[in-house]
C-alpha positions in Angstrom: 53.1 -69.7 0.6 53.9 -68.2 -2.6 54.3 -70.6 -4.4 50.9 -72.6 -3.2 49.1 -69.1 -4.3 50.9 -69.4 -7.1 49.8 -72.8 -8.6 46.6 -72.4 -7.0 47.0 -75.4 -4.1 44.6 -73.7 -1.7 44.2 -76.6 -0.1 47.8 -76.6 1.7 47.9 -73.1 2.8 46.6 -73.3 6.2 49.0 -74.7 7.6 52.2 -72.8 6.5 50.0 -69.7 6.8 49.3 -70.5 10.4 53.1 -71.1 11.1 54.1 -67.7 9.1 51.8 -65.9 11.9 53.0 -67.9 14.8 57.0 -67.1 14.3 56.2 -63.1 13.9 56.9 -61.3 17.0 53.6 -60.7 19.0 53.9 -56.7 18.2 53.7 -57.8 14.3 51.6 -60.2 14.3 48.9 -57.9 13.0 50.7 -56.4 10.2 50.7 -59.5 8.7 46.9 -60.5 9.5 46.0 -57.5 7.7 47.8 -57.9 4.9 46.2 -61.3 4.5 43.8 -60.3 1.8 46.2 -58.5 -0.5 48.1 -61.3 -0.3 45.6 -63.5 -1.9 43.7 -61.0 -3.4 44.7 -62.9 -7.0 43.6 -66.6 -6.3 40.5 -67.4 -8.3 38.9 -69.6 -5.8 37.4 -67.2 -3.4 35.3 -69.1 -1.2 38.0 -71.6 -0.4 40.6 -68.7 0.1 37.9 -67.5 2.5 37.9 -70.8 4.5 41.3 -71.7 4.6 42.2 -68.5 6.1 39.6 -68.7 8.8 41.5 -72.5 9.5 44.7 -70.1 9.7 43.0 -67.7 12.0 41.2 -68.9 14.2 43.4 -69.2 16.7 43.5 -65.2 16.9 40.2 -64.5 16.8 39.7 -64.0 20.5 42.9 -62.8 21.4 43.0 -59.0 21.9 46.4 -58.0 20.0 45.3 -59.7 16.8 41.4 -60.0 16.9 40.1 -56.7 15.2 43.0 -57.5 12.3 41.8 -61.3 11.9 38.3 -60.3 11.7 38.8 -57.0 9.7 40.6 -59.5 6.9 38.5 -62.4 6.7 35.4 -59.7 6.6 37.5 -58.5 3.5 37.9 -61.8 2.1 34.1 -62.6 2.7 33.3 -59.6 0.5 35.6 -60.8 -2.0 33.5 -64.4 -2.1 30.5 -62.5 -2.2 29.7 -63.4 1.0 28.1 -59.9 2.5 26.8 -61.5 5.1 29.2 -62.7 6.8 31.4 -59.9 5.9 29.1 -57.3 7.5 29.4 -59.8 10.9 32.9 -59.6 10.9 33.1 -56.0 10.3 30.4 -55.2 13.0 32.5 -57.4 15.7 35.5 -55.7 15.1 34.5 -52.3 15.2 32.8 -53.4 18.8 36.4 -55.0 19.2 38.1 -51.8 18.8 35.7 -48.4 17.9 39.1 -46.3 17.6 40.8 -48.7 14.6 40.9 -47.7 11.3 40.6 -51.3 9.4 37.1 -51.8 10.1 35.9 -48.6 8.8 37.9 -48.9 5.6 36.4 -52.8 5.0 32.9 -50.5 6.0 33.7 -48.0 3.2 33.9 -51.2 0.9 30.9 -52.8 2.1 28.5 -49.7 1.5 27.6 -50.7 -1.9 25.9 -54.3 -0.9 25.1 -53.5 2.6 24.5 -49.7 3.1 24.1 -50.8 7.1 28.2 -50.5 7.2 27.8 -46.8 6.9 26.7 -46.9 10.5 30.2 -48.1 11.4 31.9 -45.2 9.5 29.6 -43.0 11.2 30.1 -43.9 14.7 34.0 -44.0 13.9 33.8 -40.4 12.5 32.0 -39.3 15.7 34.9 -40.0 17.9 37.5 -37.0 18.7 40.5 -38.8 17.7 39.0 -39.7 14.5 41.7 -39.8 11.7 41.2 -37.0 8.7 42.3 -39.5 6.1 39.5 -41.6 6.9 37.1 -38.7 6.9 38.4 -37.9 3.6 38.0 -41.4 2.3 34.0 -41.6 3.2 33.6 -38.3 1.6 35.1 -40.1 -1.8 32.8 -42.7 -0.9 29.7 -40.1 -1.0 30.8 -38.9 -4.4 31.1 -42.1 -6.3 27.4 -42.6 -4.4 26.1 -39.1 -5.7 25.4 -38.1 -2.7 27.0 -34.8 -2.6 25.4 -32.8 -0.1 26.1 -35.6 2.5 30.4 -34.9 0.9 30.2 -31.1 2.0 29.1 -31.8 5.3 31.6 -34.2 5.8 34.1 -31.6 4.6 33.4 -28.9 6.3 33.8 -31.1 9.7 36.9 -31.5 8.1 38.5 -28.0 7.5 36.7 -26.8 11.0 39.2 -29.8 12.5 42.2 -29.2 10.7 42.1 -26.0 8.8 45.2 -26.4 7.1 44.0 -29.4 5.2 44.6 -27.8 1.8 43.1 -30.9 -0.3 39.5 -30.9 2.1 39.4 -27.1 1.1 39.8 -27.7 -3.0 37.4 -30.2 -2.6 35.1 -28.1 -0.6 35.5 -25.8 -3.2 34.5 -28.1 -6.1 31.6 -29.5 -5.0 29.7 -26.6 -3.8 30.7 -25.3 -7.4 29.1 -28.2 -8.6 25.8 -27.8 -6.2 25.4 -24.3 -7.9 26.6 -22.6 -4.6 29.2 -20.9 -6.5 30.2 -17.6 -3.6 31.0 -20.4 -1.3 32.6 -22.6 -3.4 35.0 -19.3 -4.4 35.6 -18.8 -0.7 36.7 -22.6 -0.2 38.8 -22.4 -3.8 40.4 -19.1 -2.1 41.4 -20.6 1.0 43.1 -23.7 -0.9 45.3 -21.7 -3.0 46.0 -19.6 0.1 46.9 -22.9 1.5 49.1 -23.9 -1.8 51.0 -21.7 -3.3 51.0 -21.9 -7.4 53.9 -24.9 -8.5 56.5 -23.8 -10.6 56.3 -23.8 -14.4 59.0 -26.3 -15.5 58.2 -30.4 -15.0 60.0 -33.1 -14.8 59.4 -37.1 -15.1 62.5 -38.6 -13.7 61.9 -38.9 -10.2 59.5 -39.6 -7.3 60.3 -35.5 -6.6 59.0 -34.3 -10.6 56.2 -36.8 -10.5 54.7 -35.6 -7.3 55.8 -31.5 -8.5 53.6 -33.1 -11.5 50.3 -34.1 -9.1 50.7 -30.4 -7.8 50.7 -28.9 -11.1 47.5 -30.5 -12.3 45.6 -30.1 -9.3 46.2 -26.3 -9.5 45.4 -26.3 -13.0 41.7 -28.5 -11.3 41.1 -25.3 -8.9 41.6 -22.5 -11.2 39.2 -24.1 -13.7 37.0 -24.8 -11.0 37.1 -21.2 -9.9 36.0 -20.4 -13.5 33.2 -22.5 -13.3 32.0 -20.6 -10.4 32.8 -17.4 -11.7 31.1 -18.1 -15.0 27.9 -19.1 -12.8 27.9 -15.7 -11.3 27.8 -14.5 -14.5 31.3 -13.0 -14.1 32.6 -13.8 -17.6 36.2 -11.8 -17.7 36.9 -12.8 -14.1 36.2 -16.8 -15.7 38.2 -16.1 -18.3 41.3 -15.0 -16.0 41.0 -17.9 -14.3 41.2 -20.3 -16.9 44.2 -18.4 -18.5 46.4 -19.5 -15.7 46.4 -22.8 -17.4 49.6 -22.6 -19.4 49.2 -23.6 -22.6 51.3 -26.8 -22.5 49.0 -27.9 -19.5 46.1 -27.3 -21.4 43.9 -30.5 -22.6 40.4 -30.5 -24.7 38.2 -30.1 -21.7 40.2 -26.7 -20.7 39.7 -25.9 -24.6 35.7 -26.8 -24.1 35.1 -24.1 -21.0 37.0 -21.5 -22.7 35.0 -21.9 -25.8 32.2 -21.9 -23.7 33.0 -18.7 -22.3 33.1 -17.5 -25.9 29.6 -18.5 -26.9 28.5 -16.3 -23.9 29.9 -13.6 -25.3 28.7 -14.2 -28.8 32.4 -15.7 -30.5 30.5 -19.1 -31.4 33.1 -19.2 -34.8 36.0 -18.5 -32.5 34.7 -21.3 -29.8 34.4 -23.5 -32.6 37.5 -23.0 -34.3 39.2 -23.6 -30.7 37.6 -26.8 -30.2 38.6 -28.1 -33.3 41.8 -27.4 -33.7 43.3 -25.7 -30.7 46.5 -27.7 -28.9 45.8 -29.8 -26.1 48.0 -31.6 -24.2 45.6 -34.9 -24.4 46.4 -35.0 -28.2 42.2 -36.0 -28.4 41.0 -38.1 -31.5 38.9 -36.8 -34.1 35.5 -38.0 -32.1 36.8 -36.4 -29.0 37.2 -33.3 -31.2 33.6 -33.6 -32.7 31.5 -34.2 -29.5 33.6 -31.2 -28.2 31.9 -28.8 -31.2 28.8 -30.6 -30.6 28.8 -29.2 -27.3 29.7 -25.8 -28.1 26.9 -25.6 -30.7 24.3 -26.8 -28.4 25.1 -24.1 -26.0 24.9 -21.4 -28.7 21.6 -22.9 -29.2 22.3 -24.2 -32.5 21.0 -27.7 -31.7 19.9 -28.8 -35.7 23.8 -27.6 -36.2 24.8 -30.2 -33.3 22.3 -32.6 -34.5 23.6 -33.1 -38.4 27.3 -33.1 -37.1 26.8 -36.0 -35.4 24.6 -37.4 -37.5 27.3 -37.8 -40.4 29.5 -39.4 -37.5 26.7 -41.8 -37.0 26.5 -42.5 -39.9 30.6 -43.5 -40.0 30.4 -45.1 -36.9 27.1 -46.4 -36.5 28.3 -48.6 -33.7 29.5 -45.8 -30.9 26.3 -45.9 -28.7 27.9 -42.6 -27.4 27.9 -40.9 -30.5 24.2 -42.5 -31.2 23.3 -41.1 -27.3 24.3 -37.3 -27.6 22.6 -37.4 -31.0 19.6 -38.5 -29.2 19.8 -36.0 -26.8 19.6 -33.3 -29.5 16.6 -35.2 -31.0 14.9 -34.8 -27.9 16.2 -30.9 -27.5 14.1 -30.5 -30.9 11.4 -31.9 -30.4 11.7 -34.8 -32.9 10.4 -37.1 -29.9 10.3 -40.3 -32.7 13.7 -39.6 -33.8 15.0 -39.7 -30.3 13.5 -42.9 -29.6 14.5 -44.5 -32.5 18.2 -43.9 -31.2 17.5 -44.2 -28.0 16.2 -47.8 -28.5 20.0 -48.4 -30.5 22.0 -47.4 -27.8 19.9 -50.0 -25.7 20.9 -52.4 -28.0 24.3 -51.8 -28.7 24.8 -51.1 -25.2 22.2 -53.2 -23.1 23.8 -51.8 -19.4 23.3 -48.0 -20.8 21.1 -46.9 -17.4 21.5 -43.2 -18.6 19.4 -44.7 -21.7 16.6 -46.3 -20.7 16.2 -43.1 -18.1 16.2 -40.8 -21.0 13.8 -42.8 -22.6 11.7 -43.4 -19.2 12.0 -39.7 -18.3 11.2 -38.0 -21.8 7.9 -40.8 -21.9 6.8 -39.1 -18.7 7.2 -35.6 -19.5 5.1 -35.9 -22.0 2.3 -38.0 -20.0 2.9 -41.2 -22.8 3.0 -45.3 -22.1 3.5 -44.3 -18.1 3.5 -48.2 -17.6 6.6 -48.5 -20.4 7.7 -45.5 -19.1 7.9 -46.9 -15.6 9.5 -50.4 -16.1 12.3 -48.3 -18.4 13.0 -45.7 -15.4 13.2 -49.3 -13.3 15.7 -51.1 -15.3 17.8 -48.0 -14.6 17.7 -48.1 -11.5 18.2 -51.6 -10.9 21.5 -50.7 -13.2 22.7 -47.1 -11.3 20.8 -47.1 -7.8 22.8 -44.5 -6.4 21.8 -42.1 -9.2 19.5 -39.0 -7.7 18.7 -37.6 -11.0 17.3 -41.8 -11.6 15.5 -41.1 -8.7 14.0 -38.0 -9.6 13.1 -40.0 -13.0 11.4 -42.6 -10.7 9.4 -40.4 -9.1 8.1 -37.9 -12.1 6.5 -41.2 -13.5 5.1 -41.6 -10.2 3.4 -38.7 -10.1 2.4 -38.9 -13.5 0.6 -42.0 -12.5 -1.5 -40.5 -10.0 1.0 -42.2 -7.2 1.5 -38.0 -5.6 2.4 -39.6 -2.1 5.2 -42.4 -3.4 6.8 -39.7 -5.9 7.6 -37.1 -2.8 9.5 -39.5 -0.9 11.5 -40.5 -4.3 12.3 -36.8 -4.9 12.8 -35.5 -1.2 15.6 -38.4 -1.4 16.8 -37.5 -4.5 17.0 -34.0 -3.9 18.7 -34.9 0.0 21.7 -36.3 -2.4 21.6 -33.7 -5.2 19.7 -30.5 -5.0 19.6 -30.0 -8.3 16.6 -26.9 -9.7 14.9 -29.8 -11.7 14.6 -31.9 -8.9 13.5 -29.3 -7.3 11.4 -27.9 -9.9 9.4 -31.6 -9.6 9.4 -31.6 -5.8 7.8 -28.3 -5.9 5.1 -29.3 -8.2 3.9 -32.5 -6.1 4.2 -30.9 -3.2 1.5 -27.7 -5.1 -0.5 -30.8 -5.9 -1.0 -31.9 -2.7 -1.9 -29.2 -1.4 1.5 -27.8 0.2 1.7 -25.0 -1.2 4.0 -22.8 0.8 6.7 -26.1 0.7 6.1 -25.8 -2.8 6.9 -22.0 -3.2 10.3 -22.8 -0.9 11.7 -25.3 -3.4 10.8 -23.2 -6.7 12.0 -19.9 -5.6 15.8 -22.4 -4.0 15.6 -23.8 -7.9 15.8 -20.2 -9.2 18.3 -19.1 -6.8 20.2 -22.0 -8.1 19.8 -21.4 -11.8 17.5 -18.7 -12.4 17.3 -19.8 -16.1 15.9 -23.2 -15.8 13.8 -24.6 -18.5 11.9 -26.6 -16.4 11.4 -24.3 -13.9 9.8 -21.5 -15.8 7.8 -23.6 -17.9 5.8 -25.3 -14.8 5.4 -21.6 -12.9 4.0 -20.6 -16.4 1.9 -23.8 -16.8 0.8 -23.4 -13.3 0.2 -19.6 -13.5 2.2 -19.2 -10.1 4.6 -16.3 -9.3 7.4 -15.8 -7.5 
């Protein structure tokens, strides 16, 4: 069978495939069904990998010890031929098959990104008592890469409230409430995971399975006290930040450590120091110069010296005049100061040099529709992005401001309520609030303003619509 894989001779794998199954013991039978698909997981010929394996199969199909494992791998090798289809009807028989295995939901997990009705599987797995943590674990990983992070934290507080000694569900608690803007509870979750793990000792090692894992530990401490800075910095408790982020040692510390501890400087009005950190304080990355450079670029923008930011990276530009990222955070600052031509000029490059860029034609979309301009170019631009990053809710929330600006009030509240479901963000709320004022619901309207200034009291956006709109809070 190897060697047929091997050299590609498909076409006579059935039947030693079928004979490999039939001289397992019944008991491990399965076992090797399921690891069907890894096993050809290199061929190039998809499709016919597909069929030959449902030749080899079929005999097991009905049979209860094996069927939930045949049809859980040749759903997996139907997603692999691009066949969602028929992946989605093998998945949904053999989760009726067997509700309490765990292959089906993991092939489910795969299968939300083409066909988002497998999250019904995963759901209906999840809701059953002996549900395994793991697998709860995975969808919440699932929800991130989808953006949908509010959706995570529900999922992971069902998870500490079942096993509260889960110390990974509790750091990740932590994070993503940190990263929603609720930063108390995120500082209570953080608490309770370094309750849970006590700090890893200094010293590490690479030579065994033993250092590499005391390794793993070591960084994801280093993750949760820098994630309890972030919260604490959102608070506005700058020292108590600070403290945090010094129980990185030194030798642990990389450039974005170096980045949130100059940003803590800026606060505090040490934007020479923060800058002279960036640039040439150790990190354990050992970052390039244009690692370097986007760093000070970021810690001039936050002192608010965006022409400063803008000029540095212009003379990288104009070295590198290829590195769409370079020309994208240089756009950015364009549009920060106003130089709206400018902006578009390089926003239009970084299209070019970088034609599946969805987070540039949004920024071009979004900043055409702020400022009420070529809403039909401005439209087909926020499109093509999302046709490139549909799970995106800030995309979304792109969508529907050029919605609205079209007159189309009813379509942009459904974009944003969705958007803001996934990511309740204060801009997207800050937008939500003002459809919903123009359409009358004004109370709804009030609700989502004054959640956006609980979340970040100093939002741009925010104050300049409840100015524009003469509305207090």
């Amino acid at each position: 069978m190897q060697l047929l894989v091997a050299t590609e001779k498909l076409d006579e794998l059935a039947g030693p495939l079928k004979e490999l199954i039939e001289r397992q013991p019944e008991v491990e039978r399965s076992p090797v069904i399921a690891g069907l698909p890894r096993f050809l997981a290199g061929v190039h010929d998809k499709a016919q990998a597909l069929s030959v394996s449902q030749t080899a199969l079929a005999a097991y199909l009905d049979a209860p010890a094996t069927r939930t494992a045949a049809r859980t791998s040749l759903g997996r090798l139907a997603a692999a031929a691009q066949q969602s289809d028929l992946a989605m009807d093998y998945l949904q028989q053999a989760h009726r098959d067997d509700p309490a295995a765990a292959g089906p939901v993991l092939l489910a997990l795969d299968l939300m990104g083409p066909k988002p009705e497998a999250e019904a599987v995963v759901k209906d797995y999840l809701a059953r008592p002996d549900a395994l943590a793991p697998l709860r674990l995975a969808y919440v990983q699932s929800l991130e890469q989808r953006q949908r992070l509010v959706d995570a934290v529900a999922q992971l507080r069902l998870a500490v409230a079942q096993q509260p000694e889960m110390a990974q569900a509790w750091l990740s608690l932590g994070a993503l409430l940190t990263e929603l803007q609720e930063p108390r509870e995120g500082i209570q979750a953080l608490d309770r995971y370094l309750a849970l793990q006590a700090a890893p000792a200094a010293d590490a090692g690479d030579a065994s399975d033993d250092d590499n894992q005391d390794e793993r530990l070591r960084r994801t401490y280093d993750y949760a006290c820098v994630v309890q800075a972030d919260a604490h910095e959102q608070l506005g408790e700058l020292k108590e930040a600070a403290r945090w982020l010094d129980k990185v040692p030194a030798d642990r510390t990389d450039l974005a450590l170096l980045v949130r501890r100059a940003s803590l400087m800026v606060r505090q009005g040490q934007v020479d120091a923060g800058l002279a950190l960036v640039k040439n304080g150790a990190a354990r990355d050992n970052p390039d110069a244009r690692a370097r450079l986007l760093a000070q670029a970021q810690v001039l923008r936050d002192a608010g010296r965006q022409q400063a930011a803008f000029d540095l990276l212009g003379d990288a530009v104009k070295q590198n005049p290829e590195d769409s990222g370079l020309v994208y955070e240089q756009a950015m600052l364009a549009e920060q100061l106003k130089q709206y031509d400018t902006m578009e000029t390089l926003l239009r490059e970084v299209i070019r040099l970088k034609s599946d860029d969805a987070q540039a034609y949004n920024a071009l979309g979004y900043s055409l529709a702020e400022r009420d301009l070529r809403l039909d170019e401005a439209l087909k631009l926020i499109q093509h992005a999302v046709a490139l990053a549909p799970d995106d809710p800030f995309i979304l929330d792109s969508l529907g401001w050029v919605y609205f600006r079209q007159g189309r009030a009813d379509e942009a509240l459904k974009l944003l309520q969705q958007s803001y479901a996934a990511r309740p963000h204060a801009e997207v709320a800050t937008h939500l609030g003002e459809v919903l004022w123009a359409l009358g619901q004004r109370d709804e309207a009030m609700r989502y303003w004054r959640e956006a200034q609980r979340r970040e009291r100093d939002n741009t956006a925010l104050r300049e619509t409840l100015q524009r709109l003469k509305v207090k809070l």
